[in-house]
C-alpha positions in Angstrom: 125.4 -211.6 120.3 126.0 -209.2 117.6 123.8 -209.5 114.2 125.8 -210.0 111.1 124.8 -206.9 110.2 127.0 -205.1 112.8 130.0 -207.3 112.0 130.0 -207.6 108.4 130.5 -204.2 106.8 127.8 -204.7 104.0 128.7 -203.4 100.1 127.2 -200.1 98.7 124.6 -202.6 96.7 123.5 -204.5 99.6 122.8 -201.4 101.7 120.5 -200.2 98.8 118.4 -203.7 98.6 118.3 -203.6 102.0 116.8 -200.1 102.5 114.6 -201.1 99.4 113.2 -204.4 101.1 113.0 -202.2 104.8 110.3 -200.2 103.2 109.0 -202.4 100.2 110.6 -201.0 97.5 111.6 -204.4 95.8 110.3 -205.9 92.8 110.6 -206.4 89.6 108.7 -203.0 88.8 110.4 -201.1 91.6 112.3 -197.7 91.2 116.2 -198.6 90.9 119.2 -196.0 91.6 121.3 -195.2 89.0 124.6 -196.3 90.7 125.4 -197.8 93.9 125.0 -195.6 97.0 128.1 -193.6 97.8 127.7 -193.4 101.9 125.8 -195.6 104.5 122.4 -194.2 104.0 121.9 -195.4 107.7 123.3 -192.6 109.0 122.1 -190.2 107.2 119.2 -187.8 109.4 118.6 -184.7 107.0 118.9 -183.9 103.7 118.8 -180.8 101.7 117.6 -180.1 97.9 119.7 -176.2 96.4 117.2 -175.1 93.4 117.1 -171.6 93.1 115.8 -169.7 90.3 112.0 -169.8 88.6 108.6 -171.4 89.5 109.2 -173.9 86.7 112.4 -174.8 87.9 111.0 -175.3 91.6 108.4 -177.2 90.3 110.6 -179.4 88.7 112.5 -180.8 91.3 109.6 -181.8 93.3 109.9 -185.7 91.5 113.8 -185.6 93.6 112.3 -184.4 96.6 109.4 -187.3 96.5 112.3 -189.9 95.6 114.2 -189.1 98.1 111.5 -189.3 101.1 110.1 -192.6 99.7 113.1 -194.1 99.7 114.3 -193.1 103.4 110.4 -191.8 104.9 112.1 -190.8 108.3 114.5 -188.7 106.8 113.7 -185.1 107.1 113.9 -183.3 104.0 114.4 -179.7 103.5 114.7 -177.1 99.8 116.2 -174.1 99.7 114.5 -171.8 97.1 114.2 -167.8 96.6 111.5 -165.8 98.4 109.1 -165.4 96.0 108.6 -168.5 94.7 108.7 -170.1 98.6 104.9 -169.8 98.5 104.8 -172.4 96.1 105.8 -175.0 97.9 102.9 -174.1 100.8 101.5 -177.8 102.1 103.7 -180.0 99.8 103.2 -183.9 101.0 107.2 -184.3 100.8 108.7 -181.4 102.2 109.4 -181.0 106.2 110.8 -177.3 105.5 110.9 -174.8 102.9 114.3 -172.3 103.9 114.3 -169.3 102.1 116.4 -167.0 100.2 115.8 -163.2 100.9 116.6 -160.7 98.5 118.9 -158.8 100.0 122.5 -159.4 98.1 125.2 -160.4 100.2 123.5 -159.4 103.6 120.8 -161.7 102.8 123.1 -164.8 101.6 125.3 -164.4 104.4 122.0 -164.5 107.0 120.9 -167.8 105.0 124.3 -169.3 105.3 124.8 -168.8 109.3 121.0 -170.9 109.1 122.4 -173.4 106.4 125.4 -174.1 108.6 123.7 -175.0 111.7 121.1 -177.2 110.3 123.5 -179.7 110.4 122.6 -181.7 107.2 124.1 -184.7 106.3 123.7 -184.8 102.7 123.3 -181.6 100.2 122.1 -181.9 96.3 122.5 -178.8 94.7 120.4 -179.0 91.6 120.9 -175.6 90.3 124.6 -175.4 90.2 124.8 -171.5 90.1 127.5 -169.4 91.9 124.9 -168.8 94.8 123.9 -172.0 95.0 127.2 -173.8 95.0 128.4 -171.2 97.5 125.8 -171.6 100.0 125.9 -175.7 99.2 129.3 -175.4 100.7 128.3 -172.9 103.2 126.0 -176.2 104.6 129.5 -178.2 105.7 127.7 -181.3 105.2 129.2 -184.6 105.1 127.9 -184.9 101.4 127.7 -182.2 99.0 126.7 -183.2 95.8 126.5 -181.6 92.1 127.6 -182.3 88.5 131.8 -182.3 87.5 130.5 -179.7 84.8 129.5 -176.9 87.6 131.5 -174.1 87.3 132.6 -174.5 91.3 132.7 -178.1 91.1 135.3 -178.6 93.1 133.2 -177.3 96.3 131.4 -180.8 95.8 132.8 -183.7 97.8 131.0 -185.6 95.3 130.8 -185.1 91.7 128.1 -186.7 89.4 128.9 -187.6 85.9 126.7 -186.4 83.0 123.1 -187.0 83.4 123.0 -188.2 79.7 125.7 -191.1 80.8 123.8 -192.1 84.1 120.5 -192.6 82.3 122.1 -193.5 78.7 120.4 -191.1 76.9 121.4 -188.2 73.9 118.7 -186.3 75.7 117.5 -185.7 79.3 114.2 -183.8 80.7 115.3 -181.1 83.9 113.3 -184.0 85.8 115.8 -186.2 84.5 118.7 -184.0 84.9 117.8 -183.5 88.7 116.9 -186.9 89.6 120.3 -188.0 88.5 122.3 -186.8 91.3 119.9 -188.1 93.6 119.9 -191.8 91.6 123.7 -191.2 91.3 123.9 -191.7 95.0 121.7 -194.8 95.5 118.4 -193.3 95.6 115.5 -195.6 93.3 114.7 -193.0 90.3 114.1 -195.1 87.7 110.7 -195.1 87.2 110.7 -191.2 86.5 108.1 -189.9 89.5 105.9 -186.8 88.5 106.0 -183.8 89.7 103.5 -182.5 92.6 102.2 -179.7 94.4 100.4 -179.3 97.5 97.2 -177.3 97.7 96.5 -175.9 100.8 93.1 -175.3 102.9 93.2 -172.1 102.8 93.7 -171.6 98.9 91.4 -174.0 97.4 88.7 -172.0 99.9 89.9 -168.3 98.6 89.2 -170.1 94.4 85.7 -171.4 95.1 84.5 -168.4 96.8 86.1 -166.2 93.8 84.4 -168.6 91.1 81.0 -168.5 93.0 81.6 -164.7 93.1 81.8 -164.7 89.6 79.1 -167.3 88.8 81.4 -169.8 88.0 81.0 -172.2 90.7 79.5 -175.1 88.8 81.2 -174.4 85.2 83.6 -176.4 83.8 87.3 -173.8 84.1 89.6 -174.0 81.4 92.9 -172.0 83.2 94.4 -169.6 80.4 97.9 -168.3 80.5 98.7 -166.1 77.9 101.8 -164.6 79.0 105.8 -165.9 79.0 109.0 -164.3 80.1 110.0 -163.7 76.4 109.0 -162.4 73.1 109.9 -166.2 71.7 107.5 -167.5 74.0 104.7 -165.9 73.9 101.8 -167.0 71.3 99.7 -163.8 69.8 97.1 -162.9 72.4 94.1 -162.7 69.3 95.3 -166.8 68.8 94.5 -167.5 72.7 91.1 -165.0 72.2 90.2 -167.9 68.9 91.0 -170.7 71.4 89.0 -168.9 74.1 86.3 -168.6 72.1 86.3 -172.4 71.0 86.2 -173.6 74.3 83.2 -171.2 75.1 81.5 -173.6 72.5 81.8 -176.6 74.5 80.7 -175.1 77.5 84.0 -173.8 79.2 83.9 -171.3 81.3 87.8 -169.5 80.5 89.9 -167.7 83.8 92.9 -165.9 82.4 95.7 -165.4 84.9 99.5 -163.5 84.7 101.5 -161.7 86.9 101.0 -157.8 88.0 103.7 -156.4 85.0 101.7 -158.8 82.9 98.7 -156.8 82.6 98.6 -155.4 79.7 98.7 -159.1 78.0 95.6 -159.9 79.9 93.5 -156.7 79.0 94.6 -156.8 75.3 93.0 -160.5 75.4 89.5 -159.3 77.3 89.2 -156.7 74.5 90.2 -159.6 71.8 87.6 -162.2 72.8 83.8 -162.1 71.8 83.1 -163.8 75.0 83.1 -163.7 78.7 87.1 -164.3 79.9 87.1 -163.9 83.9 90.4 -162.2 85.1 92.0 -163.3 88.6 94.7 -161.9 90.3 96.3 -165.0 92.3 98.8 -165.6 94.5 100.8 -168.9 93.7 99.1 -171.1 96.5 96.0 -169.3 94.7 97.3 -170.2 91.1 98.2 -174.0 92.3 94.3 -174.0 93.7 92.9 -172.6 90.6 94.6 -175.2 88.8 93.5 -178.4 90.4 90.0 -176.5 90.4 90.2 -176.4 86.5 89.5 -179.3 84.0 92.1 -177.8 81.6 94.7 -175.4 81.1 95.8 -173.9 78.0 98.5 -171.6 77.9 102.4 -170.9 76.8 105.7 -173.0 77.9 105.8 -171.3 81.9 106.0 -172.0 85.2 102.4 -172.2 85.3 102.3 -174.9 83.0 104.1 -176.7 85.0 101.8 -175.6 88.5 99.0 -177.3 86.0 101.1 -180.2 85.5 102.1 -181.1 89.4 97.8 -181.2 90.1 97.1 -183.5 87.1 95.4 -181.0 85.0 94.9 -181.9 81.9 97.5 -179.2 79.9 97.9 -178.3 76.1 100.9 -175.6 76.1 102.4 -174.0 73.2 106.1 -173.8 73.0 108.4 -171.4 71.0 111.9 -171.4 71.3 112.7 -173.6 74.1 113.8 -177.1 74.1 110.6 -179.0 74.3 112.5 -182.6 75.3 114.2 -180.5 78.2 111.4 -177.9 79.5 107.8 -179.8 78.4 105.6 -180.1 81.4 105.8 -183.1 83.4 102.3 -184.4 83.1 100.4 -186.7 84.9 97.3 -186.5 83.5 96.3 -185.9 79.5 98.8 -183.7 77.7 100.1 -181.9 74.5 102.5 -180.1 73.5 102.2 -177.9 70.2 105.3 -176.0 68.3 106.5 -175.3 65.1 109.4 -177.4 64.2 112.1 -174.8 62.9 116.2 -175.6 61.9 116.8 -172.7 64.6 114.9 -173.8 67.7 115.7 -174.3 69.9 117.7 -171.2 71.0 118.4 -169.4 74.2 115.0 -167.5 73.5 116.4 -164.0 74.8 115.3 -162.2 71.5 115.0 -164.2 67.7 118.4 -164.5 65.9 117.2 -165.3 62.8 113.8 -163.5 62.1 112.6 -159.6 62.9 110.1 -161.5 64.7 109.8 -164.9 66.7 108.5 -167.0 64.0 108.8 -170.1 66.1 105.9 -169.0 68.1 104.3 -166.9 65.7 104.1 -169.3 62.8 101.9 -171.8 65.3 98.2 -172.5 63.9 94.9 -172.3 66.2 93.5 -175.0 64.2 96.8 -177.1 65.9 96.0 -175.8 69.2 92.3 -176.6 69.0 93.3 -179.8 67.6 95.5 -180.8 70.7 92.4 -179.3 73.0 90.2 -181.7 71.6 92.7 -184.7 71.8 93.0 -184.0 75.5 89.6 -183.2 76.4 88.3 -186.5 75.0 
């Protein structure tokens, strides 16, 4: 004899408390969606996250990905992201493949598409919303393709979300936020805002220890130092992080200073700053993730590495310039601060300063506010 179940055709909101109850997701405290699910998540087999774009970025959709597995567990779940942040994503608890986008221009997006399409993925979120990314969403032809009506291609969406400020009534949204909406648009619990994570694989968190016991290093407390950003308007003086390297030399840690190849010149300006010892690594981002969840703080400006700190729980004092700091802070789980100058112009786009011959949004921020926050976090 058939179960209800097969005979009665059960509502969008049943099928959700039912898939909530199947894996114990109920409660008073439990994650809810945002809306009602939009498809039978029943039949739904694999599932893939678009983010191109930055480490930050990539970082910050991880809280969408771990939503989405612990609400369906059997699903397989898959990200597309570029090349050179893929590495990123080596051993993450959530992920059952990383896909990768080659550079190569059209060559390269036409060989990831031929992949994309025979994946066979029921259900697409593209969270970046960029040409490429809404072009290879629809390369997928899933069932369920879903992104924001404000996308430029929206219309290549079978499904399209409202305004993340009208799903989670708010004036202002974190990226987290603005990701995990399309996901919580479609019946997925979000609610209770998950971090963000990282994996940290064997093989990494082996290659740190032996380059900290190389250096003498292997018992010391590791504050993680990042002096570098993508911009001008991002990047406090490198004599400020020296003062702050220095301070934390006092209280017996022992300072790594990490950036990327180009970035060089940042790092060696600050060695030649400092009146104490500042070890210099050259990581690769598993390496960098590691080195992180090795240290017992990071300092450092608003960057994709805060964010790596963030994802391992480390606690995290990071000084922001002219970017939004409700949109773009670190998504901490452990102790955290965020230190700026409050200015009528920031936030801006951050390209170059509008307003000033120089970036006084970053400029203008004390070390005494920095030390301040370091103290707070530490204690």
């Amino acid at each position: 004899m058939n179960s209800l179940r097969d005979i009665v055709e059960l509502s969008p909101q049943l099928r959700v408390i039912e898939t909530q109850a199947m894996y114990g997701l109920q409660g008073q405290d439990a994650a809810q969606p945002l809306a009602p699910p939009r498809w039978d998540w029943r039949d739904v087999r694999k599932v893939l996250f678009v983010r191109l774009r930055s480490i930050g970025d990539t970082v910050l959709a991880t809280p969408s990905i771990f939503a989405l597995k612990r609400f369906l567990p059997n699903v397989e779940v898959h990200i597309l992201v570029e090349d050179w942040v893929a590495p990123l994503l080596d051993n993450h608890p959530h992920l059952d493949k990383v896909v990768v986008l080659e550079r190569g221009g059209l060559v390269a997006r036409t060989r990831v598409a031929r992949e994309l399409r025979s994946a066979g993925y029921d259900v697409v979120y593209n969270l970046h919303g960029g040409t490429t990314a809404t072009f290879l969403t629809r390369a997928t032809g899933a069932r369920h393709r879903v992104g924001f009506k404000t996308y430029q291609y929206a219309q290549l969406h079978n499904h399209q979300a409202p305004s993340p400020l009208l799903l989670w009534g708010q004036q202002k949204t974190h990226s987290v936020e603005q990701q995990l909406a399309l996901p919580g648009w479609t019946g997925v619990p979000v609610t209770d805002r998950p971090r963000t994570q990282l994996g940290v694989s064997a093989g990494a968190a082996q290659s740190i220890e032996e380059r900290l016991d190389a250096a003498n290093l292997a018992d010391r407390k590791i504050a993680l130092i990042h002096p570098a950003a993508a911009f001008a308007t991002k990047q406090w003086a490198t004599e400020n992080f020296a003062r702050v390297v220095e301070f934390l030399a006092d209280r017996d840690y022992a300072s790594v200073a990490i950036a990327a190849p180009n970035e060089n010149a940042i790092l060696e300006n600050l060695l030649s700053e400092a009146s104490v010892r500042i070890v210099r690594l050259d990581l690769s981002l598993p390496e960098v993730t590691a080195l992180a969840a090795r240290s017992q703080l990071f300092v450092g400006n608003d960057s994709g590495i805060a964010h790596i700190a963030a994802a391992v729980g480390t606690p995290s004092v990071v000084i922001f310039g002219s970017s939004n700091v409700a949109h773009w802070r670190p998504w901490n789980r452990a102790a955290a601060e965020v230190v700026f100058e409050e200015m009528p112009c920031q936030p801006c786009h951050g390209y170059f300063c509008e307003k000033f011959a120089q970036p006084e949004c970053i400029l203008r921020v004390p070390v005494a506010r920095v030390t301040a926050a370091i103290e707070r976090c530490l204690s």
